[in-house]
C-alpha positions in Angstrom: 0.0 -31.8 9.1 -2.1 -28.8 10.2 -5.6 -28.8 8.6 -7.3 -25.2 7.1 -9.3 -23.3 9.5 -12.7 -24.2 9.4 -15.5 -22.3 9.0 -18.0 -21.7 11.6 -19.8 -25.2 12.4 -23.3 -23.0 13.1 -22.2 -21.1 9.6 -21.9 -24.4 7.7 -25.4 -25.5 9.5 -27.3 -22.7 8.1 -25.7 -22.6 4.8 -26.8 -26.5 4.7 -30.7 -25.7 5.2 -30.9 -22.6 3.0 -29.7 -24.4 0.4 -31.9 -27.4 0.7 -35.0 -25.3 1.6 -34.1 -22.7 -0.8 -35.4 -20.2 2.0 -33.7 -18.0 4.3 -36.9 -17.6 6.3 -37.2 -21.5 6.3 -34.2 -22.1 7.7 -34.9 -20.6 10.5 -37.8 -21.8 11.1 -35.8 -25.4 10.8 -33.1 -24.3 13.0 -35.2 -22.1 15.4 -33.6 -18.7 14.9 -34.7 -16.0 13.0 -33.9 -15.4 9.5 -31.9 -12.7 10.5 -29.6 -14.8 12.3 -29.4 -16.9 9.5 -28.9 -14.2 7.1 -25.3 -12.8 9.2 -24.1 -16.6 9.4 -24.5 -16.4 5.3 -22.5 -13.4 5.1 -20.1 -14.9 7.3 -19.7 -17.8 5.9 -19.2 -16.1 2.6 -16.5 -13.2 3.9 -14.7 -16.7 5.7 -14.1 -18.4 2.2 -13.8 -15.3 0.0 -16.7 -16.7 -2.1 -19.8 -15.9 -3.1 -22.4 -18.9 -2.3 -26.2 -17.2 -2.5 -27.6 -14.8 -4.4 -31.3 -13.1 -3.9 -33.9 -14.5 -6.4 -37.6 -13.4 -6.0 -38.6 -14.0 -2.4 -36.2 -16.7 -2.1 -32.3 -17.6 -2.4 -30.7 -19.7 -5.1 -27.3 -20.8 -5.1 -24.2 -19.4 -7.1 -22.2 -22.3 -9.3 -19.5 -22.4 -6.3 -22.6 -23.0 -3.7 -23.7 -25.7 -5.3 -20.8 -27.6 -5.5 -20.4 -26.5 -1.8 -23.4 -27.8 -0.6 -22.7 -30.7 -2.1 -20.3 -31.8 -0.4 -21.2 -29.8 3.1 -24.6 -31.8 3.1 -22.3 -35.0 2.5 -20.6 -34.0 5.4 -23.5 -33.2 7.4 -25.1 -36.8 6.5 -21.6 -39.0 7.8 -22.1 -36.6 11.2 -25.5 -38.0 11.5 -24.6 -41.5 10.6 -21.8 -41.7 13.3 -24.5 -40.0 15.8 -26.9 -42.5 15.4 -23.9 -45.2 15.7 -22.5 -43.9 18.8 -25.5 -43.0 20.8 -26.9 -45.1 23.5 -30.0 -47.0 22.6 -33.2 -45.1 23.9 -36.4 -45.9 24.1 -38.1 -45.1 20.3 -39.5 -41.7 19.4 -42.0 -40.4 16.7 -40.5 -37.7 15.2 -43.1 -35.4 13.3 -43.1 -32.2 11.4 -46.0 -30.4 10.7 -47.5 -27.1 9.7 -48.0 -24.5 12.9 -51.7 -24.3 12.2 -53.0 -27.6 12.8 -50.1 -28.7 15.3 -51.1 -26.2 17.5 -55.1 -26.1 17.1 -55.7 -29.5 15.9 -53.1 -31.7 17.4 -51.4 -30.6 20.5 -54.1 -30.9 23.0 -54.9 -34.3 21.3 -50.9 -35.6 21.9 -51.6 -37.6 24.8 -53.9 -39.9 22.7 -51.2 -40.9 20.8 -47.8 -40.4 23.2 -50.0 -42.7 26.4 -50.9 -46.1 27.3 -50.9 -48.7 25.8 -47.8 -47.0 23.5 -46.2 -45.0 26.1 -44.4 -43.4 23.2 -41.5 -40.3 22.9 -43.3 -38.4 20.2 -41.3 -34.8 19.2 -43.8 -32.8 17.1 -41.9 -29.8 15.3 -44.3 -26.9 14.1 -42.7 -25.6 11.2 -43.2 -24.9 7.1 -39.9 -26.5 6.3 -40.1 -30.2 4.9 -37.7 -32.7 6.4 -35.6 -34.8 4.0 -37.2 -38.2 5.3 -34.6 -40.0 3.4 -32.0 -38.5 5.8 -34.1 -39.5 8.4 -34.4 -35.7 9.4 -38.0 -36.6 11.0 -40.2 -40.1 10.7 -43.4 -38.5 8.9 -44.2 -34.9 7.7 -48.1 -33.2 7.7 -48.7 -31.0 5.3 -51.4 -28.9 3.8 -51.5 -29.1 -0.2 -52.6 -29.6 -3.6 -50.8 -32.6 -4.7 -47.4 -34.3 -3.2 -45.2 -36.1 -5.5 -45.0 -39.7 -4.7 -43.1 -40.9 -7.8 -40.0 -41.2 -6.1 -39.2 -42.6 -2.3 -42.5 -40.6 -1.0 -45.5 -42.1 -0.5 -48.4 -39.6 0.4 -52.6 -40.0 2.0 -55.0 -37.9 2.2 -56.5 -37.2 5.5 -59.1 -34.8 5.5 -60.0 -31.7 2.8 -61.5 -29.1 5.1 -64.5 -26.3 3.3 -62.2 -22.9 4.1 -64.3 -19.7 4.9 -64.0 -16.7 6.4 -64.5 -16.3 10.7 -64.6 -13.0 13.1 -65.5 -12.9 16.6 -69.2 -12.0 17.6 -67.6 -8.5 18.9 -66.0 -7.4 15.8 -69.3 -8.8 13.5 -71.5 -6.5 15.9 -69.0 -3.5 14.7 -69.3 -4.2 11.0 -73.1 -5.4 10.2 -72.9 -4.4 7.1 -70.9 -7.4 5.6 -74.2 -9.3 4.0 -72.3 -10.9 1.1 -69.0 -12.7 0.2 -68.1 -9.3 -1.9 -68.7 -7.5 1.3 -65.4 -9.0 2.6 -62.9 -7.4 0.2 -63.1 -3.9 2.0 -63.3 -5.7 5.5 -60.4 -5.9 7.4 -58.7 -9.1 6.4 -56.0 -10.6 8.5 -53.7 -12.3 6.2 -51.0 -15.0 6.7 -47.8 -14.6 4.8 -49.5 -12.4 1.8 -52.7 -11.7 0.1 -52.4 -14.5 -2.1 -54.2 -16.7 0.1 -57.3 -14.6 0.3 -57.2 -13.8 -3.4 -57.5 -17.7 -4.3 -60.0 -17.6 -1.9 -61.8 -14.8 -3.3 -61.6 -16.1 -6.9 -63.0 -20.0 -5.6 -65.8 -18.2 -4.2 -66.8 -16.7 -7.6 -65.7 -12.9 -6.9 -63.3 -11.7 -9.8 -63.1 -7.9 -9.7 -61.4 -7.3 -6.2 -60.0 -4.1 -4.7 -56.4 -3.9 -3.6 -56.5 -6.2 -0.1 -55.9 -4.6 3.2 -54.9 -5.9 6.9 -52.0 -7.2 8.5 -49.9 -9.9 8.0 -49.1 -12.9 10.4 -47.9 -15.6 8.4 -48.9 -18.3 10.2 -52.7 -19.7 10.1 -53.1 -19.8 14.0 -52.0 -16.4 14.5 -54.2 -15.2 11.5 -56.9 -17.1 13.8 -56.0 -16.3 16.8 -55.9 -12.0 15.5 -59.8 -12.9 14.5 -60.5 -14.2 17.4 -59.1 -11.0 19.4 -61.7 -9.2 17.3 -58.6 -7.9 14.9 -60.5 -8.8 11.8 -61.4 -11.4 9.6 -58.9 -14.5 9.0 -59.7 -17.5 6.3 -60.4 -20.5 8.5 -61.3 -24.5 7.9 -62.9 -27.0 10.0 -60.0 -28.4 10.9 -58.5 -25.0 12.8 -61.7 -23.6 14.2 -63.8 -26.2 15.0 -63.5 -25.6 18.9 -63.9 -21.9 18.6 -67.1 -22.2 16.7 -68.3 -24.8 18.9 -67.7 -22.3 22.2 -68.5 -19.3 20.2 -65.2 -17.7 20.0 -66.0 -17.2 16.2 -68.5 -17.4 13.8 -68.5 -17.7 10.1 -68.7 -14.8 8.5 -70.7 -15.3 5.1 -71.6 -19.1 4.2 -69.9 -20.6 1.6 -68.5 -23.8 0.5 -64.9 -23.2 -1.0 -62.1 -25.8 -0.9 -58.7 -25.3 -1.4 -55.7 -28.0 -0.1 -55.5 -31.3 1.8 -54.1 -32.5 4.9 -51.7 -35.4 4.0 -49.4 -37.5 6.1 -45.7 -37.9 4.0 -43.6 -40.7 5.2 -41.2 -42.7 3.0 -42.7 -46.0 1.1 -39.7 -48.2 2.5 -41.5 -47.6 6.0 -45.4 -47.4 5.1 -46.2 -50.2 6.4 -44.1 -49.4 10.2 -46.5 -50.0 12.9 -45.5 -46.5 14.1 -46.5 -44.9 10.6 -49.6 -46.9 10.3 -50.8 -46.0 14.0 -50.0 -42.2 13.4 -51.8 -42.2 10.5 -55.2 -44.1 11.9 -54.7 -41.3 15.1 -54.4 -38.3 12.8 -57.3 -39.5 10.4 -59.7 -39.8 13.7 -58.3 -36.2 15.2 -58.4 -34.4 11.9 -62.4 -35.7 11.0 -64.9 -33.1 10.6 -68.3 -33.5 11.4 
């Protein structure tokens, strides 16, 4: 017997991650294309089967009744396909996998790698940079570092603290010399403020600092914290930093803090699933990341 066409594997893939990250934008991140990409292999996918699976809600996706059965059963499929991988592959040497937000993988934790990858572990570590969370249960990645209020452990999750960095404002020296006249923290609403994904950051910021009356927010938008950083740095503006992500630059003088202040907003936390807490892996990853994320 002949089976159905299939749809398109790559299709199937991206329909899998938007509907378990609810995010057309996360999915690409996950799958390292652009949510443009992912957005055709939805249509696709959809003009292939004659069915509507997504629909538009706020600044996300959500799935139509015949998407969620759908998913359903594509992500079952997707989990025996990962099973049989793991069966069938040759046994390698272990590797760490870790996801993690952009910011502090690449400001915090990438030129400290070697302190955890060398001697005496000599360990394959893959650290992903991404705002997508990994289903740990599927074994889509060994741990996850995130940046947030509260992670709910109730279930298979079990979440630490690492380190709650103060958050202010930061500009280079050159684009501080332009603009003296910022002298208070209600100064730095008609600055130009480089923002991550939108304004909402800065107007928590804003209202933890004790300013409630703002003007509408101006300045570009980078979504990630190290290019919001990295634009401040340029002299582009003025991004909201931590002591986590611009410790070395204020140490060399790349920045400076703009107005004192001592606002705190989320938490760096290492995710990993309770069953595996206790993994000498876990527990060294965690003791590495607690002495790499300290602030003085």
């Amino acid at each position: 017997m002949t089976r159905p066409r299939l749809p398109s594997l790559i299709a199937l893939r991206a329909f899998e991650a938007v509907g378990r990250t609810g995010s057309v934008r996360a999915a690409g991140d996950e799958l390292a294309v652009s949510h443009t990409v992912v957005s055709r292999h939805l249509q696709n996918l959809q003009k292939s089967l004659g069915v509507v699976l997504v629909r538009g809600e706020g600044r996300g996706v959500m799935l139509t009744e015949a998407g969620l059965a759908f998913h359903a059963q594509i992500s079952q499929a997707f989990d025996i396909i990962a099973r049989a991988t793991t069966t069938v592959r040759p046994a390698s040497r272990p590797a760490l996998n870790i996801w993690c937000i952009p910011g502090v993988a690449n400001r915090r934790l990438l030129s400290r790698l070697p302190e955890l990858t060398g001697p005496p572990r000599n360990w394959d570590v893959n650290l992903q940079p991404t705002l997508s969370h990994p289903d740990l249960s599927r074994a889509e990645a060994d741990a996850e570092i995130v940046y947030a209020d509260v992670v709910d452990s109730r279930g298979a999750l079990m979440a630490e603290a690492l380190v709650r960095p103060r958050v202010f404002p930061v500009a280079s020296p050159a684009y501080l010399a332009r603009y003296p006249a910022i002298t208070c923290v209600a100064d730095l609403a008609n600055a130009t403020l480089i923002h991550e994904e939108s304004t909402e950051q800065w107007e928590r910021w804003f209202e933890l600092a004790g300013v409630d009356d703002l003007p509408p927010l101006r300045g570009q938008r980078l979504w990630h914290a190290h290019l919001a950083i990295e634009a401040a740095r340029l002299g582009q503006g003025i991004a909201i930093g931590n002591d986590v992500l611009v410790d070395d630059d204020l140490r060399a003088g790349a920045l400076v803090e703009v107005i004192p202040t001592s606002v705190y907003m989320e938490t760096y936390q290492l995710v990993a699933l309770k069953e595996r807490w206790s993994d000498p892996a876990i527990v060294a990853l965690r003791d590495w990341l607690k002495r790499t994320l300290a602030t003085t």
